[in-house]
C-alpha positions as CSV (number, residue, x, y, z in Angstrom):
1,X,46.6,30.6,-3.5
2,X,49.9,29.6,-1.8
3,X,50.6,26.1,-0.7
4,X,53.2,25.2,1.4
5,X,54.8,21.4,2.5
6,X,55.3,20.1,5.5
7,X,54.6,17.1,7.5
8,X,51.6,16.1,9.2
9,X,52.0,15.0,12.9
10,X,48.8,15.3,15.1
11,X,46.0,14.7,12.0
12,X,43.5,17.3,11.4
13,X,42.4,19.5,8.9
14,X,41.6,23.6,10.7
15,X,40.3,26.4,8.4
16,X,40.7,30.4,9.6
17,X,42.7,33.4,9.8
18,X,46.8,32.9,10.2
19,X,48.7,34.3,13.2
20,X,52.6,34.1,13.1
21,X,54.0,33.8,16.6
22,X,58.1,34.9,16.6
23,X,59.3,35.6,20.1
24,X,61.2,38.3,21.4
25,X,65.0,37.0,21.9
26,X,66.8,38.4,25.0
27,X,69.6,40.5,24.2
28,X,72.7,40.7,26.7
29,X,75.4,43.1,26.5
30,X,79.0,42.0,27.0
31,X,79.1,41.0,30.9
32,X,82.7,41.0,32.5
33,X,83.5,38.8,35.0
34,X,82.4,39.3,38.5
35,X,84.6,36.0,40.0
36,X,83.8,32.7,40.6
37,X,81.3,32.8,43.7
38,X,79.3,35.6,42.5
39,X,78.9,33.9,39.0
40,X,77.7,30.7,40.6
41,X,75.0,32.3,43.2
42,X,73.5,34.1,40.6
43,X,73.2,30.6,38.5
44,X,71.7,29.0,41.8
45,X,68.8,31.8,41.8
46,X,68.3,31.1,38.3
47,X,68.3,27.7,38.8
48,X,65.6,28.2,41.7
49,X,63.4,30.2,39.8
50,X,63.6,28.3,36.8
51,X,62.8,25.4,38.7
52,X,59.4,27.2,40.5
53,X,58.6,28.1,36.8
54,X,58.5,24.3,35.7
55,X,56.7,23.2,38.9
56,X,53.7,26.0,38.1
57,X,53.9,24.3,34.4
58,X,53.8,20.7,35.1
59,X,50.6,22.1,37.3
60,X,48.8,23.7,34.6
61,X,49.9,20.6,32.5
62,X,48.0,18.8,35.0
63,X,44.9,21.1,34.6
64,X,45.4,21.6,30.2
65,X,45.7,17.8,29.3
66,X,45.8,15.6,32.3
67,X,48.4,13.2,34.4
68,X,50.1,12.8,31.1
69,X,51.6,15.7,30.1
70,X,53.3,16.4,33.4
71,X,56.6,13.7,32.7
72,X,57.4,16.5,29.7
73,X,58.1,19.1,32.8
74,X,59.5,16.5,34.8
75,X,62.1,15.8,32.3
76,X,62.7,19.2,32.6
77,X,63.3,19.3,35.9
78,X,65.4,16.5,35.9
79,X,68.0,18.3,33.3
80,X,68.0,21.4,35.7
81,X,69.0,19.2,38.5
82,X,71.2,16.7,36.7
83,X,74.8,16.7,38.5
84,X,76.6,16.6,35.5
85,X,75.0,19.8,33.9
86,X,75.4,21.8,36.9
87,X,79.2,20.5,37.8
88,X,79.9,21.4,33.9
89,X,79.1,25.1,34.4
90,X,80.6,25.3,37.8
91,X,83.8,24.1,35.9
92,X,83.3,26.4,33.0
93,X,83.1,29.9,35.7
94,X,85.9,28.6,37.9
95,X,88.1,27.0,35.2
96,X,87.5,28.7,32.4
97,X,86.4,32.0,34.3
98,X,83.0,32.4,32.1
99,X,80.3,34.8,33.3
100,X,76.9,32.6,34.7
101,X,75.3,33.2,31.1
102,X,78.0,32.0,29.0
103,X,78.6,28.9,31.2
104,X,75.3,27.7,30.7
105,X,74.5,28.5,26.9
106,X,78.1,26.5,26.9
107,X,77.6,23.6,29.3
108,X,73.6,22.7,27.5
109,X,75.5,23.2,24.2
110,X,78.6,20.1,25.4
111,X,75.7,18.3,26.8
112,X,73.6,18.9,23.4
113,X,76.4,17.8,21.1
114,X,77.1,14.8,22.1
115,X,73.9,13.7,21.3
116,X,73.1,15.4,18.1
117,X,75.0,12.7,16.1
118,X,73.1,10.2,16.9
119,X,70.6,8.7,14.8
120,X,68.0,7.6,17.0
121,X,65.0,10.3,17.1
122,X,64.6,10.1,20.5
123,X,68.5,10.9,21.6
124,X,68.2,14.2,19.0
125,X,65.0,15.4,21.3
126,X,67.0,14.6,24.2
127,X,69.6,17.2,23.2
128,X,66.5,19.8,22.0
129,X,65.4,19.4,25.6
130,X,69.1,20.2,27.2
131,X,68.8,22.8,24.8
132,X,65.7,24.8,26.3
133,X,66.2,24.2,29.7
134,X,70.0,25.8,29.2
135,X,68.4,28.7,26.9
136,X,65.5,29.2,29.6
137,X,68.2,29.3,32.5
138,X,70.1,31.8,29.8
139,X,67.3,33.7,29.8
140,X,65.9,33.9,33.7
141,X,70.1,35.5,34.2
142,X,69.4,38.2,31.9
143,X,65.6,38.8,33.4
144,X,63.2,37.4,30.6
145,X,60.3,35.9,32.4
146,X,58.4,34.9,29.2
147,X,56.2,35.8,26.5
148,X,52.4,35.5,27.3
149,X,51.4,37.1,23.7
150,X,49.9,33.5,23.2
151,X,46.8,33.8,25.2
152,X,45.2,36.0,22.4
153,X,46.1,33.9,19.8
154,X,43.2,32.4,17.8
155,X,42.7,30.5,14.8
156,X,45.8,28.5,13.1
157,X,49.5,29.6,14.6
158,X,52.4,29.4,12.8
159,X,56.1,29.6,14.4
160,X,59.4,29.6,13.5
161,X,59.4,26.7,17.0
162,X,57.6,26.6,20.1
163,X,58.4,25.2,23.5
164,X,56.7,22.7,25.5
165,X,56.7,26.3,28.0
166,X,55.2,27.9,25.1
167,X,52.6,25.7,24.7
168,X,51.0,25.6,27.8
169,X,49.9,29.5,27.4
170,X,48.1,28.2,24.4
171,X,44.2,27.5,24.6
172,X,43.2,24.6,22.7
173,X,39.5,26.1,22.4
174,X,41.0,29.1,20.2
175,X,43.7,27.9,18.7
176,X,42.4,25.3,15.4
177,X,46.0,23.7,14.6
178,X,49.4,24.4,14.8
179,X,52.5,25.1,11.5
180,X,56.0,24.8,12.4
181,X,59.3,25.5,10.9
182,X,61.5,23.5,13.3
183,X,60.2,20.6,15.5
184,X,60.6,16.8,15.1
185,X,57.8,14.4,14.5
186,X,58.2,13.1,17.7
187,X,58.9,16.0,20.0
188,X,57.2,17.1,23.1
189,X,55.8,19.3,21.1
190,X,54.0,17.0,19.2
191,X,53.4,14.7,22.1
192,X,51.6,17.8,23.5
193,X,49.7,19.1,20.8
194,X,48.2,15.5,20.4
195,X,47.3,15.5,24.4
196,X,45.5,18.8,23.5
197,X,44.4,17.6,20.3
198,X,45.4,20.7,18.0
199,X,46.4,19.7,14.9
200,X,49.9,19.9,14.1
201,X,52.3,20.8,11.0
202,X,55.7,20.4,11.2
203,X,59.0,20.9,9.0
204,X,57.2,24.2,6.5
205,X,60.4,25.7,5.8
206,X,59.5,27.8,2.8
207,X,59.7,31.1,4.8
208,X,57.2,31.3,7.1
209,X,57.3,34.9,8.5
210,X,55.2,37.9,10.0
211,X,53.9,38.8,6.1
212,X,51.7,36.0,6.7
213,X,49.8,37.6,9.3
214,X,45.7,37.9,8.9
215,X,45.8,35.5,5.9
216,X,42.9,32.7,5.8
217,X,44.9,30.0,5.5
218,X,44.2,26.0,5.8
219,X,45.7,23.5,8.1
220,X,45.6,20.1,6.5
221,X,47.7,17.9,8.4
222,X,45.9,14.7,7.0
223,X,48.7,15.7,3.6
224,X,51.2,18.0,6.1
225,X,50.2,20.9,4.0
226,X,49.7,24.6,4.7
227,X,47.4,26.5,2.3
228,X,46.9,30.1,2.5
229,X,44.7,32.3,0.4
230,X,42.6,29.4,-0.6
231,X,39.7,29.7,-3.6
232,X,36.5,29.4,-2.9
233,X,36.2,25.6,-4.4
234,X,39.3,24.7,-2.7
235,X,37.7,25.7,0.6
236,X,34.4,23.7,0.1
237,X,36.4,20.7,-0.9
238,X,38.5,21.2,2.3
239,X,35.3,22.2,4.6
240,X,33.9,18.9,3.5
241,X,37.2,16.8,4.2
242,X,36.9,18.2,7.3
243,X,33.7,16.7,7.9
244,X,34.7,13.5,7.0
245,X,37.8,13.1,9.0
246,X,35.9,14.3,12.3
247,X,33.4,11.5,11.8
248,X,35.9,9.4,10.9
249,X,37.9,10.5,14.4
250,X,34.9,10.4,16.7
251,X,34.3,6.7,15.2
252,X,38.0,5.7,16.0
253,X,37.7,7.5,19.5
254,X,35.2,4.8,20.8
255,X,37.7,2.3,20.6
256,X,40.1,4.4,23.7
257,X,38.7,2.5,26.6
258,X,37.8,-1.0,24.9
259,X,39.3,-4.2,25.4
260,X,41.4,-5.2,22.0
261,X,39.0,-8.6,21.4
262,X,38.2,-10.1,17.7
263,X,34.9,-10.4,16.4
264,X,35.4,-14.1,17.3
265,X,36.2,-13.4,21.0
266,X,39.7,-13.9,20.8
267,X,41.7,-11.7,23.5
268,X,44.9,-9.7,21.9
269,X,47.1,-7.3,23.8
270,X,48.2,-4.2,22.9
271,X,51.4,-2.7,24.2
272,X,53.4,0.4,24.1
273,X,57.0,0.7,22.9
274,X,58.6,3.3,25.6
275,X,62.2,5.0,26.0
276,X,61.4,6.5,29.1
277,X,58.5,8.2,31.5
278,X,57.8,11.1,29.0
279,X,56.4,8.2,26.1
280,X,54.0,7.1,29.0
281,X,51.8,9.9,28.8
282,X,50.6,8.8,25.3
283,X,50.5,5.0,26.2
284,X,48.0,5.9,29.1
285,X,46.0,8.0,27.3
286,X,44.8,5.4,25.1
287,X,44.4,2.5,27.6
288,X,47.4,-0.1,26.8
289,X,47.5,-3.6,28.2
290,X,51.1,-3.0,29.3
291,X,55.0,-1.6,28.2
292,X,55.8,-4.0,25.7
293,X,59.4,-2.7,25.0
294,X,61.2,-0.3,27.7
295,X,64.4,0.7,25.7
296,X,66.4,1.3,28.9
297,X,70.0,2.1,26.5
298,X,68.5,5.9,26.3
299,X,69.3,6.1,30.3
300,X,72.6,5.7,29.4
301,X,73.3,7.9,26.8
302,X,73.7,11.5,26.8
303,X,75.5,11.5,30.2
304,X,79.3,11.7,31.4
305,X,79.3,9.3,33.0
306,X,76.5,6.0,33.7
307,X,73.4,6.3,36.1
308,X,74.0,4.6,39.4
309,X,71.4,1.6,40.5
310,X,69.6,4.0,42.7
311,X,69.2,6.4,39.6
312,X,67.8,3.2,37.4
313,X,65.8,1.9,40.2
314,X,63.8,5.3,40.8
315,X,63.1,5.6,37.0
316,X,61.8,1.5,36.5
317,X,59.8,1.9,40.0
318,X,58.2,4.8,38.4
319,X,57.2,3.4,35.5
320,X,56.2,0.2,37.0
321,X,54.3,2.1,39.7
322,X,52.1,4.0,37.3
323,X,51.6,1.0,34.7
324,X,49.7,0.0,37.8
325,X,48.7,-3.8,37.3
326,X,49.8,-4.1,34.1
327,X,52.9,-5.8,32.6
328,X,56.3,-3.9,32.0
329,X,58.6,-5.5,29.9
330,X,61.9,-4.1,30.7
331,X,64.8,-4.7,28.2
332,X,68.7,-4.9,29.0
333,X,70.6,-2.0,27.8
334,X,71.0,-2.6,24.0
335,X,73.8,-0.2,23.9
336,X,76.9,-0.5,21.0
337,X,76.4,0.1,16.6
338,X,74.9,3.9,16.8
339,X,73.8,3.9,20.7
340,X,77.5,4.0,22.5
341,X,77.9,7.1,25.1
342,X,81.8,8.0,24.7
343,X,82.7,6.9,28.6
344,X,81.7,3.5,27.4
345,X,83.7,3.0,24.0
346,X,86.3,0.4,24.0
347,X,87.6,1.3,20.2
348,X,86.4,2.2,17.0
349,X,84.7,-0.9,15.5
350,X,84.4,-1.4,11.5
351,X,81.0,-2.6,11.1
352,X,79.3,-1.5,15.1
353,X,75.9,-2.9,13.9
354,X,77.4,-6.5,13.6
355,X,80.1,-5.6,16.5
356,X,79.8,-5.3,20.2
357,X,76.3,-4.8,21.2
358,X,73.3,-5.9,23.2
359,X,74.1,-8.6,25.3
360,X,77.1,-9.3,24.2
361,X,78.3,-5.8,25.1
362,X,76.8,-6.7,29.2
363,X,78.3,-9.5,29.2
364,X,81.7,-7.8,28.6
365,X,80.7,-5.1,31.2
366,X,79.3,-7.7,33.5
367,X,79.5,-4.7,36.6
368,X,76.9,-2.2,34.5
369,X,75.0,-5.6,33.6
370,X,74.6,-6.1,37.7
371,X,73.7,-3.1,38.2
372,X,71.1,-2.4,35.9
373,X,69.5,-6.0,36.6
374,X,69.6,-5.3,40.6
375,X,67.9,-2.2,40.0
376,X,65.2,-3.9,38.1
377,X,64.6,-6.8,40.6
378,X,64.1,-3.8,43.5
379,X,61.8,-1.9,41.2
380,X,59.7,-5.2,40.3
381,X,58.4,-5.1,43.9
382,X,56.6,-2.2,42.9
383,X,54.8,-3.3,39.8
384,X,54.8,-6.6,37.0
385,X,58.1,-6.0,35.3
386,X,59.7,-8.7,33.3
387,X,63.5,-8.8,31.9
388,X,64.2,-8.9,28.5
389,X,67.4,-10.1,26.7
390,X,68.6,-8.3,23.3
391,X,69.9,-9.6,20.2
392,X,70.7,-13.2,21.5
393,X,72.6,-15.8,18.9
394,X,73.0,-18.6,21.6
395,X,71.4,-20.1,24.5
396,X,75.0,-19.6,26.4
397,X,73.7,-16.0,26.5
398,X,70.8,-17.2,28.4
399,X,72.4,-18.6,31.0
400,X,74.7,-16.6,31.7
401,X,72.0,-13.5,32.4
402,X,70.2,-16.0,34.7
403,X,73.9,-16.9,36.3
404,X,74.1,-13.4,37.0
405,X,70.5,-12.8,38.4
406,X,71.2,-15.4,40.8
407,X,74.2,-13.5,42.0
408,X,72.4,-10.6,42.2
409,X,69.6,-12.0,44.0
410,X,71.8,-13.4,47.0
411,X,73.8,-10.1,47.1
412,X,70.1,-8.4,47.7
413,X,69.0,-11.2,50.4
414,X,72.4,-10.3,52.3
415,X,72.0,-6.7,52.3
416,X,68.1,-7.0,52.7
417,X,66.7,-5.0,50.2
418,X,63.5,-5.5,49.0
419,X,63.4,-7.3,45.6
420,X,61.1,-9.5,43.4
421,X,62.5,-12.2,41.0
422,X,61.2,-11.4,37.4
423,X,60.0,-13.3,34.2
424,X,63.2,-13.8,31.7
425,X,62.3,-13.6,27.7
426,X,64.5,-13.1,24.6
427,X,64.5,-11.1,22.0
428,X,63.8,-12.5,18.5
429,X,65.9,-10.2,16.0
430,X,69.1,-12.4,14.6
431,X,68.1,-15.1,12.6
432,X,70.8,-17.0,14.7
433,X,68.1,-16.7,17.2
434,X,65.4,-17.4,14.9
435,X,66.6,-20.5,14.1
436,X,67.3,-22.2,17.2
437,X,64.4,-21.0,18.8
438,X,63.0,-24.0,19.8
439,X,65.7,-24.4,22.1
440,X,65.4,-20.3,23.2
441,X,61.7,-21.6,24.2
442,X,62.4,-24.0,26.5
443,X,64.5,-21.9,28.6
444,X,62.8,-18.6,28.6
445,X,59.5,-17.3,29.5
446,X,58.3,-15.2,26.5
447,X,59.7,-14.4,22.9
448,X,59.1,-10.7,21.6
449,X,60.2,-10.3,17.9
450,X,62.5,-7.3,16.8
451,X,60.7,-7.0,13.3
452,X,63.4,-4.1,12.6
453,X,66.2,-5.4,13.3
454,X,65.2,-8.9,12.2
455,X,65.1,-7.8,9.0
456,X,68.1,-6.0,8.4
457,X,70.2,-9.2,9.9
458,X,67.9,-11.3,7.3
459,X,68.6,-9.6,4.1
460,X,71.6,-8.1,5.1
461,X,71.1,-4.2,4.4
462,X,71.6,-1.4,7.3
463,X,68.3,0.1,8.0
464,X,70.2,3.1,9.2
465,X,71.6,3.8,5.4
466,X,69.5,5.7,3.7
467,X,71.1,4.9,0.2
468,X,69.1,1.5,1.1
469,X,65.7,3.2,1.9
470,X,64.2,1.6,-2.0
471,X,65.9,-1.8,-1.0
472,X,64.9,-3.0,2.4
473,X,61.7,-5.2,2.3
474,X,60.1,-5.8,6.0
475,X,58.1,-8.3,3.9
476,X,60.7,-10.2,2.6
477,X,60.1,-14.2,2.3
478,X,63.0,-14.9,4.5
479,X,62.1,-12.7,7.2
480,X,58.5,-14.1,6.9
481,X,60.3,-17.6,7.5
482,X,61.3,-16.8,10.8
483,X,59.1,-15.1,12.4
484,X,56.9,-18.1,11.5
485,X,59.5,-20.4,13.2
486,X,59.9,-18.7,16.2
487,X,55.7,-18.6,16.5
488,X,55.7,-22.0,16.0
489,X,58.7,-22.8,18.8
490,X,56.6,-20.5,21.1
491,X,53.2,-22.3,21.0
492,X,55.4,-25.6,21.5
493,X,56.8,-24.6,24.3
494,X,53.8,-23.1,25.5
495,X,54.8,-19.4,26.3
496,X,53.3,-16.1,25.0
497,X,55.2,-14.4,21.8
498,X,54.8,-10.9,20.5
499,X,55.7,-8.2,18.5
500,X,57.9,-5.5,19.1
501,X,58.8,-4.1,15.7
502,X,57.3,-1.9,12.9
503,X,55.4,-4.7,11.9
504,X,53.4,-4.5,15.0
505,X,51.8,-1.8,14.0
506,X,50.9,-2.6,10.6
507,X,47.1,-3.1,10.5
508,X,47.0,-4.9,6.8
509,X,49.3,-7.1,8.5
510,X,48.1,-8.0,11.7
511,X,45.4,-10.4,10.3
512,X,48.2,-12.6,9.5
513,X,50.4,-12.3,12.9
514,X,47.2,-13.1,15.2
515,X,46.1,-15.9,13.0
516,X,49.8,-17.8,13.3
517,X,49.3,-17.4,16.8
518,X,51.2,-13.8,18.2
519,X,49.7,-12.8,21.3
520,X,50.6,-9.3,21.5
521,X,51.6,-6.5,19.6
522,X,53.8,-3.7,21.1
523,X,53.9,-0.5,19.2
524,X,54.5,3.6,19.3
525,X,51.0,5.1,21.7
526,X,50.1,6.9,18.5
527,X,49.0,3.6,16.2
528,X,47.2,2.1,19.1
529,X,43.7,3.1,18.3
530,X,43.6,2.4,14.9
531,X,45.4,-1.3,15.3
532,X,42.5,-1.9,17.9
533,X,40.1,-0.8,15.8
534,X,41.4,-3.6,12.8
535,X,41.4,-6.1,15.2
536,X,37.8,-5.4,16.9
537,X,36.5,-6.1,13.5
538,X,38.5,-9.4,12.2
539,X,37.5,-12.8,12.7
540,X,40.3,-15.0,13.8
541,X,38.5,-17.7,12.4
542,X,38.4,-16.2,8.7
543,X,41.7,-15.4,8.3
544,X,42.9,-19.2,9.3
545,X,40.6,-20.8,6.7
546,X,42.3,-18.7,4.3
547,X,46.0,-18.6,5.1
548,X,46.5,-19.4,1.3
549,X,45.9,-15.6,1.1
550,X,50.0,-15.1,2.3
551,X,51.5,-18.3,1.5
552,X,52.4,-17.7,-2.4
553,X,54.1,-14.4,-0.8
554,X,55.5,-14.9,2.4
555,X,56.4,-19.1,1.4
C-alpha cells in the first residue's frame, strides 16, 4: 500500500481502479519565416477556430454543470480577443519577424510573466489562463484539434494537469474524483470539478505517471490523500468514511436554497467575496443574498495598459445584471503594496503595504478614480450596486470620493447617459479607521470590516511574510477591540455593518459576530453552506445571555 499527499479541494472520498491521463504534446518542426502578412492570416484562422471551439465549450458547459460554468469559457474568450494580446504578436511577426507559433507561445508567455510574481492567487490563475489560451492557439497552428481519450475514462483520473477544455470531455457519472500534479486550490479547475461535483486532489507531486495505470487506488480528498493498493481493512475503514461524509453532504445540501435565519428568527445575509464574473458561478450556485466584496483592482492588473470606462462598465453591468435583485457591493480599485500593474508605478516604495494604496493611491490618480466611479454609476442602472471605499484613515477621504461623484454625476447629466447614484460605505481595516468610526458612521451608508487586513495593521506583522505564518493571531485582543467599536458606531448611527474578511467565514466564530450586532457576512462561494448551516441552528438569544463566554479572551 502506497500513499501519496496532496491537497484536498472539492471534498470526497472515491474508491476504484486508477487511470493516468498524459496528453499527447504537439511537436513542430523548425518553421522558417513566410513574412509578415502570411504569419498573421494564419494566426487570424487560428484565432477563428479557436474561438468556435470555446463557443461549442461554454455550450456544453451550459449542458454539464449549468449557467455557471460558462464565465470559465468566457474568460477565455475574452484573452483571445484582448487587444493587447493580439497587438503583442502582431509586433512580435512584424518587428521581431517570428513565425505565427512562436509569436504566440511568446506574446501569452510576456502576458503570463507579469503576473506570475504576484502573490495574490487569483492574479497567478490569471496568468495559467493566458497560458492555455496561447498554448491552445499554439496548438490549433500546428493542427492539434484535441484529445477526446477522456470520454472512456472511468473510475479515479490522475494527471500530470488538465484544462478547463479537458474537463468538459469528462463525464461526471464515470469518473469518481480527480488527482492532480499541477493545479491551484482555486483554479478553474477546481471551480469546475466542484460544479460537477467530482472530487478533487491537487498538488501529488511524488511521481504520478502511466505505471500507475489499473491500480485500485483511493481518492480521499476529506485528508488530500491518494492511496493506492489499499489492504483490505484499510478499504472497509475508507468504504465506511465514505458513508458517512455522503450523509453528512446530503445533510448540508438542504441548506442550498434556504434563507440564512437563526433558530430565533433573526434574518442574516450571506454574501460572496468576488474578483470578477468567473467567482459568480460558485456564488449563484449556492443562493447568496448578494456580492459582498467585488475586488475590482484584478481589472487592472495583468494589462499594458488600464481598461477604459466602457471596458469597466460592461464587466460591473454584467455582474449587476445577473445578481438580479440582489445587492453588489462594488469596491474602488485597492491597487498599490503587492497589487501595482507596471504602467501604473510611480517608484519603488520601501514598505508598499504601509505606502501608496487604496484610496489614497485614487486620490493621487484622481482621472482612473473618475473613470472607474462613472462606470459604476452607468452600470448601477442595471442592478443594486453600492460603492465601497478602501483602507480609509480619515473622513477627508470621504469626502473627497463623494466630491468627486458629484463631478462625475453632472458630467453624465450633460452628456446624457444613463446613470444611477449609489450607496457610499467604508471599509473597516486600519485601526485609524477603527477608531474614529463613529465619525466614519455618520457620513457613510454601511461599514464592511477587512478582518485580514485589519489584523495585520493591528499587530503590526505582514500577512504576506510567511516567516510570520506561527505569529499572526486573527484573534488577537486588539483586533477584537475594534471590530467591537466599529459595531458599536454602526448600530449608533443606524446603518448595516458586515464582514468581509477571513473571519466571516469562521463558523466557531460567527456566534459571536451576529450576537454584537453584524448583519452580514461576505465570504469565498465555497464556505457558504456550511456558515448557513451554523447559523440555522444558533439562537441569537443564547449567545447574548452568555457573552461572558469571549470577554476573558477577546477583553
Amino acid at each position: 500500500m502506497t500513499r501519496l499527499q496532496g491537497t484536498g479541494v472539492v471534498s470526497g472520498i472515491a474508491i476504484g481502479v486508477l487511470t493516468f491521463y498524459e496528453k499527447e504534446t504537439a511537436v513542430i518542426h523548425n518553421r522558417t519565416y513566410a513574412g509578415a502578412e502570411q504569419e498573421e492570416h494564419r494566426v487570424g484562422e487560428a484565432v477563428s477556430q479557436l474561438d468556435i471551439e470555446l463557443i461549442t465549450l461554454k455550450d456544453a458547459a451550459l449542458t454539464s454543470v449549468g449557467s455557471q460554468g460558462v464565465s470559465l469559457f468566457e474568460a477565455y474568450r475574452m484573452i483571445l480577443q484582448d487587444l493587447l494580446f493580439l497587438e503583442e504578436i502582431h509586433a512580435l511577426i512584424y518587428r521581431d519577424r517570428m513565425c505565427a507559433e512562436d509569436a504566440v507561445l511568446e506574446a501569452g508567455r510576456s502576458l503570463a510573466a507579469t503576473l506570475l510574481p504576484m502573490e495574490d492567487a487569483y492574479l497567478k490563475q490569471r496568468a495559467e489562463d493566458v497560458k492555455a489560451v496561447s498554448q491552445r492557439l499554439y496548438e490549433k497552428l500546428v493542427g492539434d484539434h484535441g484529445d477526446e481519450t477522456l470520454e472512456q475514462v472511468q473510475g479515479i483520473l490522475a494527471a500530470q494537469t488538465l484544462t478547463p477544455a479537458e474537463m468538459m470531455h469528462i463525464s461526471r457519472e464515470n469518473v469518481s474524483a480527480i488527482v492532480l500534479e499541477h493545479a491551484a486550490e482555486n483554479s478553474h479547475i477546481a471551480i469546475l470539478a466542484g460544479l460537477m461535483d467530482i472530487p478533487l486532489i491537487v498538488g501529488v507531486r511524488q511521481g504520478l505517471g502511466p505505471d500507475m495505470n489499473g491500480l485500485t487506488a483511493i481518492a480521499d480528498a476529506e485528508r488530500g490523500a491518494l492511496i493506492l493498493s489499499p489492504t483490505e481493512e484499510v478499504l472497509k475503514q475508507m468504504e465506511k468514511r465514505r458513508e458517512q461524509f455522503l450523509e453528512a453532504k446530503e445533510l448540508l445540501q438542504q441548506y442550498a436554497d434556504r434563507d440564512t435565519v437563526t433558530a430565533d428568527g433573526k434574518r442574516i445575509r450571506i454574501e460572496a467575496n468576488i474578483s470578477g464574473l468567473v467567482d459568480l458561478d460558485g456564488a449563484l450556485q449556492y443562493n447568496v443574498d448578494g456580492v459582498g466584496l467585488f475586488r475590482t483592482e484584478f481589472l487592472f492588473l495583468g494589462r499594458k495598459e488600464a481598461p477604459n470606462e466602457e471596458q469597466q462598465y460592461r464587466i460591473y453591468r454584467k455582474v449587476a445584471e445577473r445578481m438580479g435583485d440582489k445587492p453588489v457591493v462594488i469596491r474602488i480599485m485597492d491597487l498599490g503594496a503587492d497589487k501595482m500593474p507596471d504602467y501604473l508605478k510611480t517608484g519603488e516604495e520601501e514598505n508598499p503595504a504601509m505606502g501608496l494604496r487604496g484610496i489614497r493611491f485614487c486620490l493621487e490618480k484622481k482621472g482612473l478614480l473618475r473613470t472607474q466611479l462613472s462606470a459604476i454609476l452607468r452600470a448601477a442602472v442595471h442592478g443594486r450596486i453600492s460603492l465601497l471605499i478602501p483602507m480609509v484613515v480619515s473622513l477627508s477621504e470621504v469626502l473627497q470620493v463623494r466630491e468627486i461623484l458629484e463631478d462625475v454625476k453632472r458630467m453624465l447629466t450633460l452628456t446624457g447617459e444613463p446613470f444611477r447614484m449609489v450607496p457610499v460605505g467604508v471599509m473597516i481595516e486600519t485601526p485609524a479607521a477603527a477608531l474614529i468610526s463613529d465619525t466614519l458612521a455618520r457620513n457613510v451608508d454601511f461599514f464592511s470590516i477587512g478582518t485580514n487586513d485589519l489584523t495585520q495593521y493591528t499587530i503590526a506583522m505582514d500577512r504576506q511574510n510567511a516567516k510570520l505564518k506561527n505569529y499572526i493571531n486573527p484573534y488577537h485582543p486588539a483586533v477584537f477591540r475594534l471590530i467591537r467599536m466599529a459595531v458599536d458606531s454602526a448600530q449608533k448611527a443606524g446603518i448595516p455593518v458586515s464582514i468581509c474578511g477571513e473571519l466571516a467565514g469562521d463558523v466557531t466564530l460567527c456566534p459571536y459576530l451576529i450576537s454584537i450586532g453584524v448583519t452580514a457576512l461576505s465570504v469565498s462561494p465555497t464556505r457558504v453552506l456550511t456558515l448557513r448551516k451554523t447559523i440555522c441552528e444558533m439562537r441569537v438569544d443564547d449567545y447574548t445571555d452568555r457573552n461572558d463566554q469571549w470577554k476573558e479572551y477577546f477583553s
